[in-house]
C-alpha positions as CSV (number, residue, x, y, z in Angstrom):
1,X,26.2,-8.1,-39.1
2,X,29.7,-8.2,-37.5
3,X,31.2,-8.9,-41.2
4,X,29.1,-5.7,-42.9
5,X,31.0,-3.7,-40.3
6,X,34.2,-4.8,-41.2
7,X,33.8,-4.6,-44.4
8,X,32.7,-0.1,-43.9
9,X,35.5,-0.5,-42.0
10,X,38.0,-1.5,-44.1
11,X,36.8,0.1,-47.5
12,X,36.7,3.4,-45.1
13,X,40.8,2.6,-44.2
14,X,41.2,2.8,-47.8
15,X,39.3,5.8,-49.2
16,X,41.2,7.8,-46.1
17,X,44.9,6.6,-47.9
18,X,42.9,7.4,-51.3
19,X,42.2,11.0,-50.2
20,X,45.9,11.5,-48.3
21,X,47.3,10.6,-51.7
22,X,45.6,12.9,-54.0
23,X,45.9,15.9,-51.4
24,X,49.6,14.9,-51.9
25,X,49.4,15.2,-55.3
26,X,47.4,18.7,-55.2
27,X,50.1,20.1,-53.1
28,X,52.8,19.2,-55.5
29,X,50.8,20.6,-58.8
30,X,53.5,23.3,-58.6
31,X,56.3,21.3,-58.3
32,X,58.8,21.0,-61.0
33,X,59.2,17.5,-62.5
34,X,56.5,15.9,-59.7
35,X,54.9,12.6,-60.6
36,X,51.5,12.2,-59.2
37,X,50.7,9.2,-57.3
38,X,48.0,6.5,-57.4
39,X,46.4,4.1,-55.4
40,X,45.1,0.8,-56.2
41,X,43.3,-1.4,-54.2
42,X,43.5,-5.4,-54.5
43,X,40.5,-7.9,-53.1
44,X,41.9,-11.2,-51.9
45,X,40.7,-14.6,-50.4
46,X,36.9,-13.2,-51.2
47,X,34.2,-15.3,-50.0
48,X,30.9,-15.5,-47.8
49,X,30.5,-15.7,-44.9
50,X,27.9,-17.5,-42.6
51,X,25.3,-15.0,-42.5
52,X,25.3,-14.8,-46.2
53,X,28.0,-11.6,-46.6
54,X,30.6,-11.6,-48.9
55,X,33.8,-10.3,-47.8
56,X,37.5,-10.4,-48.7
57,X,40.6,-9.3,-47.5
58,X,41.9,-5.9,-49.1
59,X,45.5,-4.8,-49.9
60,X,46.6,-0.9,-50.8
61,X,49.3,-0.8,-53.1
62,X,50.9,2.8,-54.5
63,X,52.2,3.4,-57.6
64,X,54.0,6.1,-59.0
65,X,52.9,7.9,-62.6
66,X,56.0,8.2,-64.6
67,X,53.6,9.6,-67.5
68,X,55.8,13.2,-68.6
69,X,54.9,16.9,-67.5
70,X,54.4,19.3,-70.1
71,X,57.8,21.2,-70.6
72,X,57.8,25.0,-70.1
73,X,59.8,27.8,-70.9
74,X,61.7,29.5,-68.1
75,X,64.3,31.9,-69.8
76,X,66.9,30.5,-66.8
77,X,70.0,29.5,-68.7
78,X,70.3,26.9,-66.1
79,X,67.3,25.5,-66.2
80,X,67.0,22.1,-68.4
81,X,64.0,19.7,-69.3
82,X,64.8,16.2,-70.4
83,X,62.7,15.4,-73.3
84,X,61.4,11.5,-73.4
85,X,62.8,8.9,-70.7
86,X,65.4,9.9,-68.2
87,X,67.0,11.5,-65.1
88,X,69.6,13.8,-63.7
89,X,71.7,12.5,-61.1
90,X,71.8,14.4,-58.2
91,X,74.2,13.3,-54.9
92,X,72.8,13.7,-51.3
93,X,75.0,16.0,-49.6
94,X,75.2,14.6,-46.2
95,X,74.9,10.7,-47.3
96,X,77.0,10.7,-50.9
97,X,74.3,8.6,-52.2
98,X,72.9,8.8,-55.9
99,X,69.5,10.4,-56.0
100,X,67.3,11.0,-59.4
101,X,65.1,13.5,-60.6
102,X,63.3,14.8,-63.4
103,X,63.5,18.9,-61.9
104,X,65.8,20.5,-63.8
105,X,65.6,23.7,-62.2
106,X,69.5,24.2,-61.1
107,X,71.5,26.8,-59.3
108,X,74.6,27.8,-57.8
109,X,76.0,27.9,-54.3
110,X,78.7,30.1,-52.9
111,X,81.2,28.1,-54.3
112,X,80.0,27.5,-57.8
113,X,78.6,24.2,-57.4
114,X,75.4,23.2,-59.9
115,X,72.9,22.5,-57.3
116,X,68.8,21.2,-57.3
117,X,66.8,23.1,-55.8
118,X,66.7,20.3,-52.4
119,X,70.6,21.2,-52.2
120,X,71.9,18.5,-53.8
121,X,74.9,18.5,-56.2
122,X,73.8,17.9,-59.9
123,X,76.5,15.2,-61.3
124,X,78.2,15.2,-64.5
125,X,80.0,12.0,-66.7
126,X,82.6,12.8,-64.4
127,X,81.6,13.8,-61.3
128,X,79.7,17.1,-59.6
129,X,79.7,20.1,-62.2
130,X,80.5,23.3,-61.2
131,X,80.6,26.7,-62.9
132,X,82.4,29.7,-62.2
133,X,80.3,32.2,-60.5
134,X,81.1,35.0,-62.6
135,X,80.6,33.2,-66.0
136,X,77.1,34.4,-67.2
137,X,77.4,33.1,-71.6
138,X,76.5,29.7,-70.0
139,X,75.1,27.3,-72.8
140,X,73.8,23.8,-72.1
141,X,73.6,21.7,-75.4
142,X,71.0,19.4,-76.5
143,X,73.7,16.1,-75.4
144,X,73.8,17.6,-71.7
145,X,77.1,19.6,-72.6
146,X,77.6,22.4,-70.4
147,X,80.0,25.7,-71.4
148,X,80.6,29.2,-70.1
149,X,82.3,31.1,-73.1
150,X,85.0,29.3,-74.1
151,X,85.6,27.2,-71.1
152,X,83.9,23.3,-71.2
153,X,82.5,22.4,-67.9
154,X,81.3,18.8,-68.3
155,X,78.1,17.1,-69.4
156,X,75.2,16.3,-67.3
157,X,74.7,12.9,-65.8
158,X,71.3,11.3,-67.2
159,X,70.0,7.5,-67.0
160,X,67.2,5.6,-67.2
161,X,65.8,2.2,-65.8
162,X,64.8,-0.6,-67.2
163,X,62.3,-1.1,-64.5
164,X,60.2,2.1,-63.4
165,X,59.3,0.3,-60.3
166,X,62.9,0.1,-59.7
167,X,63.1,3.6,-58.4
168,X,61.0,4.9,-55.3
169,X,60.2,8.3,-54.4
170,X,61.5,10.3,-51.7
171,X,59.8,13.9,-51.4
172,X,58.8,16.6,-54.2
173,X,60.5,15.1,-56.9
174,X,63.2,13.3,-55.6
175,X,64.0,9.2,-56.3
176,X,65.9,6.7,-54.6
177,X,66.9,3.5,-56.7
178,X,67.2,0.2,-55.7
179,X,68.6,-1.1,-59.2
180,X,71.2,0.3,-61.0
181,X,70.9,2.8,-63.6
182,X,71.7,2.5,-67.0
183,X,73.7,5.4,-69.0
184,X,71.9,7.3,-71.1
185,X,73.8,8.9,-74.3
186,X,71.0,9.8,-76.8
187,X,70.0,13.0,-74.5
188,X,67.7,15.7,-76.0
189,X,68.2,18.6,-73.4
190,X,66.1,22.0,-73.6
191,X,68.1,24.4,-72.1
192,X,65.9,27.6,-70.3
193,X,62.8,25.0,-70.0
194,X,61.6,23.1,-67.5
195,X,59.5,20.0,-66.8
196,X,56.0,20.7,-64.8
197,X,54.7,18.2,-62.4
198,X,52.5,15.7,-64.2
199,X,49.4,16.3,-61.9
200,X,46.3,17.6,-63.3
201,X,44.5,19.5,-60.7
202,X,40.8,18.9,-62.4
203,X,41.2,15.3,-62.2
204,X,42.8,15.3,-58.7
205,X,39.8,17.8,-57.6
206,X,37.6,15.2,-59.5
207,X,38.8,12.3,-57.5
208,X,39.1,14.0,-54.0
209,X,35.2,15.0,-54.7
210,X,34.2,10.9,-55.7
211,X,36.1,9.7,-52.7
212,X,34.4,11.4,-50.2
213,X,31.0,10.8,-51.5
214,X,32.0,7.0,-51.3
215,X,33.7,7.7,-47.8
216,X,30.3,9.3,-46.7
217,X,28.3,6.5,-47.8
218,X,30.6,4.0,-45.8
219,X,29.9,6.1,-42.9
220,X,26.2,6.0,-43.4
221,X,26.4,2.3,-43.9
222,X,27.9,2.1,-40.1
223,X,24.6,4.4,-39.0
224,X,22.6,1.9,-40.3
225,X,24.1,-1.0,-39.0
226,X,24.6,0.7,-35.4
227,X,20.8,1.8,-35.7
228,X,20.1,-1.8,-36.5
229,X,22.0,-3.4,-33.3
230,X,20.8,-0.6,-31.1
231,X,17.1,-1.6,-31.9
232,X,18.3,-5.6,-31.4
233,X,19.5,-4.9,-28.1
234,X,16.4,-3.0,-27.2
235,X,14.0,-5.6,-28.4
236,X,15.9,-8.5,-27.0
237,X,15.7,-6.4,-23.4
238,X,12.2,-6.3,-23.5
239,X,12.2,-10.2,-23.2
């Protein structure tokens, strides 16, 4: 009896993570260059117990969906989408560390400086670009080369990873890596597009909707069983 309880129990633990994930995910449908997140769940040790019950130890694991977000149009000359593998290297502005991301949705600051839109500064081959804030005939190339008129600014930063499970993610569509990247030089850039997350709300919908139907039978499972002890308790009183 003990073991079907901790067995609710624990499938419950995991539908609740289920459920916090993909409400993640439908928060950040709007978000450029987002990649939705997955949960998968791993029995271990399974066997039966004494009464008969089998039972096994579970183990969450995340994983992130690299899979590539349809690429819009903006008609922002500095927006860019990278088209295939890749991302733009973006520096932390209070740590200096490297960051990565697929948004190409970039700006200015007060000083010129080709930002993200979290505030970091977007890095070039050589360092973190920045463009004159009264240049407006700004062209970004297919390669990543930036220009305002006649003027060459520098060419974005973009790398990959050998290892997708190399990089982890921080918020919206920000990465952290913990291997190092590897320069990329056959770039295809669309300049005035951008990358939408990869989340499709149907499916997320879909998969909120199946979890808590498997969530509320858990929970009736645990009636059941409480039902079932309350009556054994009685009974044994009467004795």
């Amino acid at each position: 009896m003990l073991e079907r309880i901790r067995n609710a129990a624990s499938a419950m633990t995991a539908l609740v993570r289920r459920q916090e994930v993909t409400a993640n995910n439908l928060a950040n449908v709007g978000t450029v260059g987002f990649r939705r997140n997955r949960v998968f769940e791993s029995m271990l040790e399974a066997r039966v117990g004494e009464d008969g019950i089998p039972y096994s130890d579970r183990q969450l694991a995340e994983q992130v969906d690299h899979a590539e977000g349809v690429v819009e149009f903006s008609d922002r000359k500095l927006d860019a989408a990278i088209i295939g593998q890749g991302y733009f290297v973006v520096q932390d502005a209070q740590t200096g560390t490297d960051l990565y991301t697929r948004s190409g949705r970039f700006s200015r600051d007060t000083e010129g400086n080709l930002i993200s839109t979290g505030g970091h500064k977007v890095q070039g081959a050589d360092g973190p670009l920045a463009i004159p804030l009264d240049a407006d005939d700004i062209v970004i190339s297919p390669s990543g080369h930036i220009s305002a008129g006649a003027q060459q600014i520098g060419q974005l930063r973009v790398v990959s990873f050998a290892d997708a499970s190399s990089i982890e993610q921080l918020d919206g569509a920000t990465f952290v890596a913990t291997a190092e990247p590897e320069e990329m030089e056959d770039l295809q850039i669309k300049q005035g597009y951008i990358e939408l997350s990869n989340v499709n709300a149907m499916t997320e919908l879909s998969d909120m909707i199946t979890t808590s139907r498997l969530f509320e039978s858990q929970q009736r499972t645990l009636r059941s069983i409480d039902e079932a002890l309350q009556r054994a308790t009685r009974d044994l009183g009467a004795y």
